[in-house]
N, C-alpha and C positions, 0 to 999 in steps of 0.2 A: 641370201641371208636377210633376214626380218633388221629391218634399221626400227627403230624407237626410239630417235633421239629424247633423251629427256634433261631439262634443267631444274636443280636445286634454287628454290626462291625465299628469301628471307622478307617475309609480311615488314614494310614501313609502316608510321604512324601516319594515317588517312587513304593508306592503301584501300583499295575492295576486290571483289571478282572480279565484278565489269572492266576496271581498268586493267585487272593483270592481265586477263582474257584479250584484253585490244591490244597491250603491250607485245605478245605472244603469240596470237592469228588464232586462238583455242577459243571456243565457246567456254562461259563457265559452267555448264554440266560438264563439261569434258575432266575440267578442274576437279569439280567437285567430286567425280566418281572414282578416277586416280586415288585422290584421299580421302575418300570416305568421309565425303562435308555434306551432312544434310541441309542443310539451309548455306544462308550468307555470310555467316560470324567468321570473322577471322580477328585474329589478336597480334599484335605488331610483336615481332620474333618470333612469328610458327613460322615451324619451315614447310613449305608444298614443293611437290614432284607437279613441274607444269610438263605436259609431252608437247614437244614442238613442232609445231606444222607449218609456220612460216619463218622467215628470217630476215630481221630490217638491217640493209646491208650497212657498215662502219667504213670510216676514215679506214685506209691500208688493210681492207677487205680484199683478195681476192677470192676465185674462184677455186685454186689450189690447198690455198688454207682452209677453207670454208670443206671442202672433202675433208681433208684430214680433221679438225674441227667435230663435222659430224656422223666421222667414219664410212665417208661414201667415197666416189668418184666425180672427177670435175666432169665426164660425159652424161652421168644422171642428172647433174644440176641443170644441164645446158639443155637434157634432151625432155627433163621435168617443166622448167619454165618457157622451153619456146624459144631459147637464145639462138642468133644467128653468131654469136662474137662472145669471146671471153668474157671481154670489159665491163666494169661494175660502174655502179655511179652511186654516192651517198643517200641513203633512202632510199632505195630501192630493196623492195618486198619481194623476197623468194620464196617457190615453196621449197622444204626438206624434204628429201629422198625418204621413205620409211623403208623402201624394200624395192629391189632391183632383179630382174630375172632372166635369162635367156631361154626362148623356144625351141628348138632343134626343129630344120627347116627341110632337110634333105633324110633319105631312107635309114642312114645310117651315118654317126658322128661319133670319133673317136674324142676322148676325153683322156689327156695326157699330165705325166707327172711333171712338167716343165714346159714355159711358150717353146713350141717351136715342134718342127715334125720327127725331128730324131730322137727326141727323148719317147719311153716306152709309154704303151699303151696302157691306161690303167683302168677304164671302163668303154662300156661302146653303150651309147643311145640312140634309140629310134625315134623318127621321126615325132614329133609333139614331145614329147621328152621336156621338163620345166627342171631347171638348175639354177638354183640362188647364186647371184653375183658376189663375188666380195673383193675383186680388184681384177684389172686391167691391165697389158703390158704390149704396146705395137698392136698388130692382128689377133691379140687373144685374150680372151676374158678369164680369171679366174672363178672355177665355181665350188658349190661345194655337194657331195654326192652322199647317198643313203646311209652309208655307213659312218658319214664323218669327217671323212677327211675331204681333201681338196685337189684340186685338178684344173688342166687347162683346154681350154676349146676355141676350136678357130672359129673367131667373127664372121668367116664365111660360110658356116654351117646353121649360124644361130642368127634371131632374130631379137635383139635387144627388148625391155620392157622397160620401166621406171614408175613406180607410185608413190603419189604423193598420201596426205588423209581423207581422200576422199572417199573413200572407201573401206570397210574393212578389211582387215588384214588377218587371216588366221589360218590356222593348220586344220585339218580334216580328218580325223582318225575312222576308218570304215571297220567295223565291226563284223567279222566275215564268217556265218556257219556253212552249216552241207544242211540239206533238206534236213526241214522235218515233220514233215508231211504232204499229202496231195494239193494241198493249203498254203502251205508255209517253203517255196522252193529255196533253193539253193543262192548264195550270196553274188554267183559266179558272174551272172551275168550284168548283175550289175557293178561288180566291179570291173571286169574287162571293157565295159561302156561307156565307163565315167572317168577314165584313169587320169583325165586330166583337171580334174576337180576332188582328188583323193592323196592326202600327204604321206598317208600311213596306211597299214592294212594290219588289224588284229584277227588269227586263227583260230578261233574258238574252238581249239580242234584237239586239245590236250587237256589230261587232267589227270592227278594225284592217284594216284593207286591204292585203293581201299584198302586192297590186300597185304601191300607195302608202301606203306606211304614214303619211303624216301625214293622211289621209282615214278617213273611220268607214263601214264598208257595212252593210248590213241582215243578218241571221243567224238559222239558222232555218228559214228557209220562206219562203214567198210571201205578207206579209201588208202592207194597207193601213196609209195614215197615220191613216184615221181609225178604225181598230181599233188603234192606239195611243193616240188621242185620246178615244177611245170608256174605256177603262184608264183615263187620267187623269179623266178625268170623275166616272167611279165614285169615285174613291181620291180625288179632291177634296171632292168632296160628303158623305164619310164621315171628313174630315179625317183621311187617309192620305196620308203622304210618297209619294212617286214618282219614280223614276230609272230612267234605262238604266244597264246594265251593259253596260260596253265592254273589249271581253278581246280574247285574242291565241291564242285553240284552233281544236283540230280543223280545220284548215287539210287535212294528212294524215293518213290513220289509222295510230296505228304511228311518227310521224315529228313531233318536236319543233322540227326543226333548222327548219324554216319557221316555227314560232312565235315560236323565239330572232333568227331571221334580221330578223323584222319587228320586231323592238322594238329591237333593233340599230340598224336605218336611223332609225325614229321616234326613238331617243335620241340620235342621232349629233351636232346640234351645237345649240346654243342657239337657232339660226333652224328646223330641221325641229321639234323638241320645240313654240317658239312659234307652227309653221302647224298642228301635232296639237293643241295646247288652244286654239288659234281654231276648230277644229271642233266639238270638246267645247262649246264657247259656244253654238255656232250649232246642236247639236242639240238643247241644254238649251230654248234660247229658241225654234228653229223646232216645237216641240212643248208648249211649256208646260209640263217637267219640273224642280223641284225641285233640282235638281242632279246630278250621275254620281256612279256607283260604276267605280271601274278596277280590273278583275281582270286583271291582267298577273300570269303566273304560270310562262310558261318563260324566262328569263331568263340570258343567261354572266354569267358571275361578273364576268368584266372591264367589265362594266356596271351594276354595281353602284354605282358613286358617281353616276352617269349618271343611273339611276332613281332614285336620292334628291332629286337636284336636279330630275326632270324633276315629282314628287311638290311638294315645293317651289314650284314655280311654276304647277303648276296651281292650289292650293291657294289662291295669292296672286290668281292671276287669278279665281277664283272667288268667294272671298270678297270681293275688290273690287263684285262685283255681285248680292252678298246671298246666290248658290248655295251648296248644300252639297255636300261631297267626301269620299266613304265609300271605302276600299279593302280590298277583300279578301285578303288577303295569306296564303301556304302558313306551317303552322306550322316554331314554332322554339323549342329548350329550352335555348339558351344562346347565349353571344356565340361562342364556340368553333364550328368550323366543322363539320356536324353531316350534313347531307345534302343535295346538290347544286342536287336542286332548292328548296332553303329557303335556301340560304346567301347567294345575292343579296341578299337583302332585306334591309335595315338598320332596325331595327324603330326606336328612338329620332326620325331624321328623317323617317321616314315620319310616325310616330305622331304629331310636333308638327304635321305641316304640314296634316290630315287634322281633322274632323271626327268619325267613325267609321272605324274601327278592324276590321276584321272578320277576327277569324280563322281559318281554314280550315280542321278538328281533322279534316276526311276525309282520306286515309283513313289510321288507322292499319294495320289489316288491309284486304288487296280489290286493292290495287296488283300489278301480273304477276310472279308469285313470290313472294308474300306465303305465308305459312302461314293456316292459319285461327284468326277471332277478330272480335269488332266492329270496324266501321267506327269509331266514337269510343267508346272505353268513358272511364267516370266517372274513370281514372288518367292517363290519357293528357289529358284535359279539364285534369286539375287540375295535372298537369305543366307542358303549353303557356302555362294561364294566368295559375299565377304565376312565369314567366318573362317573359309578356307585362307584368306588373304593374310589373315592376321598367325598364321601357322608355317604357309608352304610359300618360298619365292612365287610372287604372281608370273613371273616368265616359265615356272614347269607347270602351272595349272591348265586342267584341260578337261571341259566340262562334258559330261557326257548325258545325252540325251534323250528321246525314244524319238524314235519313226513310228512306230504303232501305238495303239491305243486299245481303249476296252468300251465294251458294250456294258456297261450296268443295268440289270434287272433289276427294276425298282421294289417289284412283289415279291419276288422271291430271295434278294438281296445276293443274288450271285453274281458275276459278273467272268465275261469272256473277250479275251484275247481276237483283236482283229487288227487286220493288217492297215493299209491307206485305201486299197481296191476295196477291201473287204468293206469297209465302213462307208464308202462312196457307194458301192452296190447298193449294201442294207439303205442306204439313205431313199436311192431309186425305186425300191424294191416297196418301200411301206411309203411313199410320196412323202416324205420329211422334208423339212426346210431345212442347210446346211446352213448355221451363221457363225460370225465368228467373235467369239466371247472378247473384247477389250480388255479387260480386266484381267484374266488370265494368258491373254494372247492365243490362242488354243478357239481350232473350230468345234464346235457340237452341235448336238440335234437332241429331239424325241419324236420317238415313233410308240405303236400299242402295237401287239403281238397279234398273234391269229386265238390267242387262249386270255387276250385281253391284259395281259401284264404289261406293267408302264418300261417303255427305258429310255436312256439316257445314253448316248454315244460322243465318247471323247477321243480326239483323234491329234494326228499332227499333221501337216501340209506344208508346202511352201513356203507358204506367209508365217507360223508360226514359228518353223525353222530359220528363216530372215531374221524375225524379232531375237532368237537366241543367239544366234552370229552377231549381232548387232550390239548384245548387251555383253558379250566378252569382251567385244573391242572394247566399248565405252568402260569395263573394268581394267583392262590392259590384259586378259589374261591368254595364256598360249592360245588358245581355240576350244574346237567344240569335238565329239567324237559321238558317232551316231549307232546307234542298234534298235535293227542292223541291218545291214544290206539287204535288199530284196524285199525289205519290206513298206519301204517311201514312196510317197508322190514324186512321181518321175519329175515333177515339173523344180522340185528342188536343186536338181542338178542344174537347170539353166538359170535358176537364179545364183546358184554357184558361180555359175561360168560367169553372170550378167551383171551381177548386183554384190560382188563380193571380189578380193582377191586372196585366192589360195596358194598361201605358200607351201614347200618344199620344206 
């Protein structure tokens, strides 16, 4: 389970950053990002959310209280600072546990509903397998699994973890299609590769039925139920959440109005909306999925209150039977009405009725007629998401980001779709220089064609995908979710594994 300790702090007169900053073990950007403080002004009775990363130990301090305290275990405290002994001493500096985890160490570990080996079995994980701690009893950890609930695992199967802030801390949502072209393969392999730097897994593999919009049909390709089942399997066994994502695209190339058409008829009255999330049920449960993601994204405006309420009661029908409801939702950087297709969206009821929160920062540059520029640069992230903050609990936000970029044609103002490979190639290919824009955090280039047109290629890597991990933590927010698989610099996964911790 993700620890965040935080403390409510009431501004005295002659207080500042720096001092509450050293009182607390926090940098004051850390401060300042929490609450959205551009500068150093603070005013004696504002109250700040300070997150606490150290802790200066008190008179009749122990280690027992101090768990309870900040909802951890007296074993992370001991196994975070390096303790040989219980025993405290006045002043003395701990770190806080943010997040504690067990590895699964042997082929196969049973995960039970009570310590002890007689009580039943209630999942089984494989070998690497990551399960958030959230209490301890003799020989067994308690943890907690895909679906939600909680379970016990014997210490002799797992290999304990404990993190302090050194690090960030975030969730991973992997964005999963089936081919879609000789170009563009399949999500599969990179997620059977990386499953241990992956929190969640989104199917891009459902969508609205034009024909009957209160129906869900198959999207994609020609694939079996039990090559969906076969996904859940894997993402179970590695305690990975697992959804379909059920959306309302690419119906025609070129043509919206069939996308708006169908969410239209699906929201039109409180009985179509409740035969579409009697679907939603029956695909959750006829596959064994965790719950849905709804990516509804072309939308009229005059359906706007329509989709709030239609969000609303899924969410209720869902949670009635333990599911969970993630929406990915097009950005937006105020209540003021900003761009057509964001302005439906009412971030506030969406954001209560929802579990996860996902927002959509592609594309800032890449859309038809766009100028050239990244796909999400680090300003546009920081824009969208403290506007998102001011709407949605920052603990369901969860920003979403590209892996791919585009080639812009300077001359001819067109601009095409390419992968990390793809953009690396083209770089080799026309002897371009590869740098990386500070500014927007985002690598680019220019190359000149074989017919003399200028371009301009914007991409994502590694390093830019760090700097977006980096600026959710510094906001406090859930994580990051990438689209999509298949299409990244592989080398992000071991900055995953290296330079980051991913929770479960």
């Amino acid at each position: 389970m993700w620890r965040f300790p935080k403390a409510n702090y009431i501004v005295k007169p002659g207080d500042s950053l720096y001092q509450i900053s050293r009182q607390y073990g926090v940098t004051v950007q850390e401060i300042r990002n929490i609450n959205q403080i551009s500068g150093n002004m603070i005013y004696p009775g504002q109250r700040l959310i300070i997150p606490i990363a150290t802790y200066l130990v008190q008179p009749g301090d122990t280690l027992y209280k101090l768990a309870q305290k900040f909802n951890t275990t007296v074993e992370s405290f001991m196994v975070l600072n390096n303790l040989s002994t219980s025993s405290l001493y006045i002043g003395q500096r701990l770190q806080v546990p943010q997040y504690m985890e067990v590895v699964v160490n042997v082929d196969q570990a049973n995960v039970r509903s009570r310590p002890g080996t007689n009580y039943p079995i209630v999942a089984v994980m494989v070998r690497g397998a990551k399960l958030p701690v959230t209490n301890s009893s003799g020989n067994w950890y308690q943890v907690e699994l895909f679906d939600g609930t909680r379970g016990w695992i014997s210490k002799n199967t797992v290999d304990f973890n404990v993190y302090g802030s050194n690090l960030p801390i975030t969730t991973i949502l992997g964005f999963y299609t089936l081919a879609e072209g000789p170009t563009l393969l399949s999500s599969y392999d990179s997620f059977v590769n990386n499953t241990d730097a992956i929190s969640q897994l989104g199917l891009f593999m459902f969508r609205i039925d034009a024909d009957n919009p209160t129906e869900i049909e198959k999207f994609g390709g020609d694939f079996t139920n039990e090559y969906v089942e076969n996904l859940i399997r894997i993402a179970h066994e590695r305690n990975i959440k697992i959804f379909p994502v059920i959306h309302n695209l690419l119906y025609e190339r070129g043509n919206v109005t069939v996308s708006k058409d169908t969410v239209r008829t699906m929201l039109a009255t409180p009985q179509s909306r409740a035969a579409f999330i009697q679907n939603v049920i029956e695909l959750i449960e006829g596959y064994g999925f965790d719950g849905a993601n709804i990516d509804i994204e072309d939308v009229y405006l005059e359906d706007s209150a329509r989709l709030s309420a239609f969000y609303t009661e899924l969410g209720r029908a869902l949670h009635e039977r333990g599911y969970y409801l993630s929406a990915s939702v097009p950005s937006r950087v105020s209540d003021q009405p900003f761009n057509p297709f964001s302005d439906p969206f009412q971030y506030a009821p969406i954001g209560a009725a929802v579990d996860e929160f996902v927002v959509m920062l592609y594309n800032e540059h890449g859309w038809p007629g766009s100028g050239p520029g990244p796909v999400v640069s680090i300003g546009w992230m920081d824009r969208v998401l403290r506007y998102t903050m001011t709407r949605v609990p920052r603990e369901k936000i969860v920003a979403a980001v590209s892996v791919f970029g585009f080639d812009f044609n300077l001359t001819t103002g067109r601009n095409t779709y390419v992968t990390y490979e793809m953009a690396v190639n083209r770089a080799r290919q026309y002897n371009a220089q590869i740098i990386f824009d500070e500014e927007t955090q985002t690598p680019m280039y220019s190359y000149t064609d074989e017919q003399g047109n200028q371009h301009e290629v914007w991409f994502e890597d590694e390093a830019s995908i760090q700097a977006k991990v980096q600026r959710a933590w510094d906001l406090g927010i859930k994580g990051i979710a990438l689209w999509r698989l298949g299409m990244e610099d592989p080398e992000i996964w071991t900055m995953l594994r290296n330079e980051t911790v991913v929770r479960r």
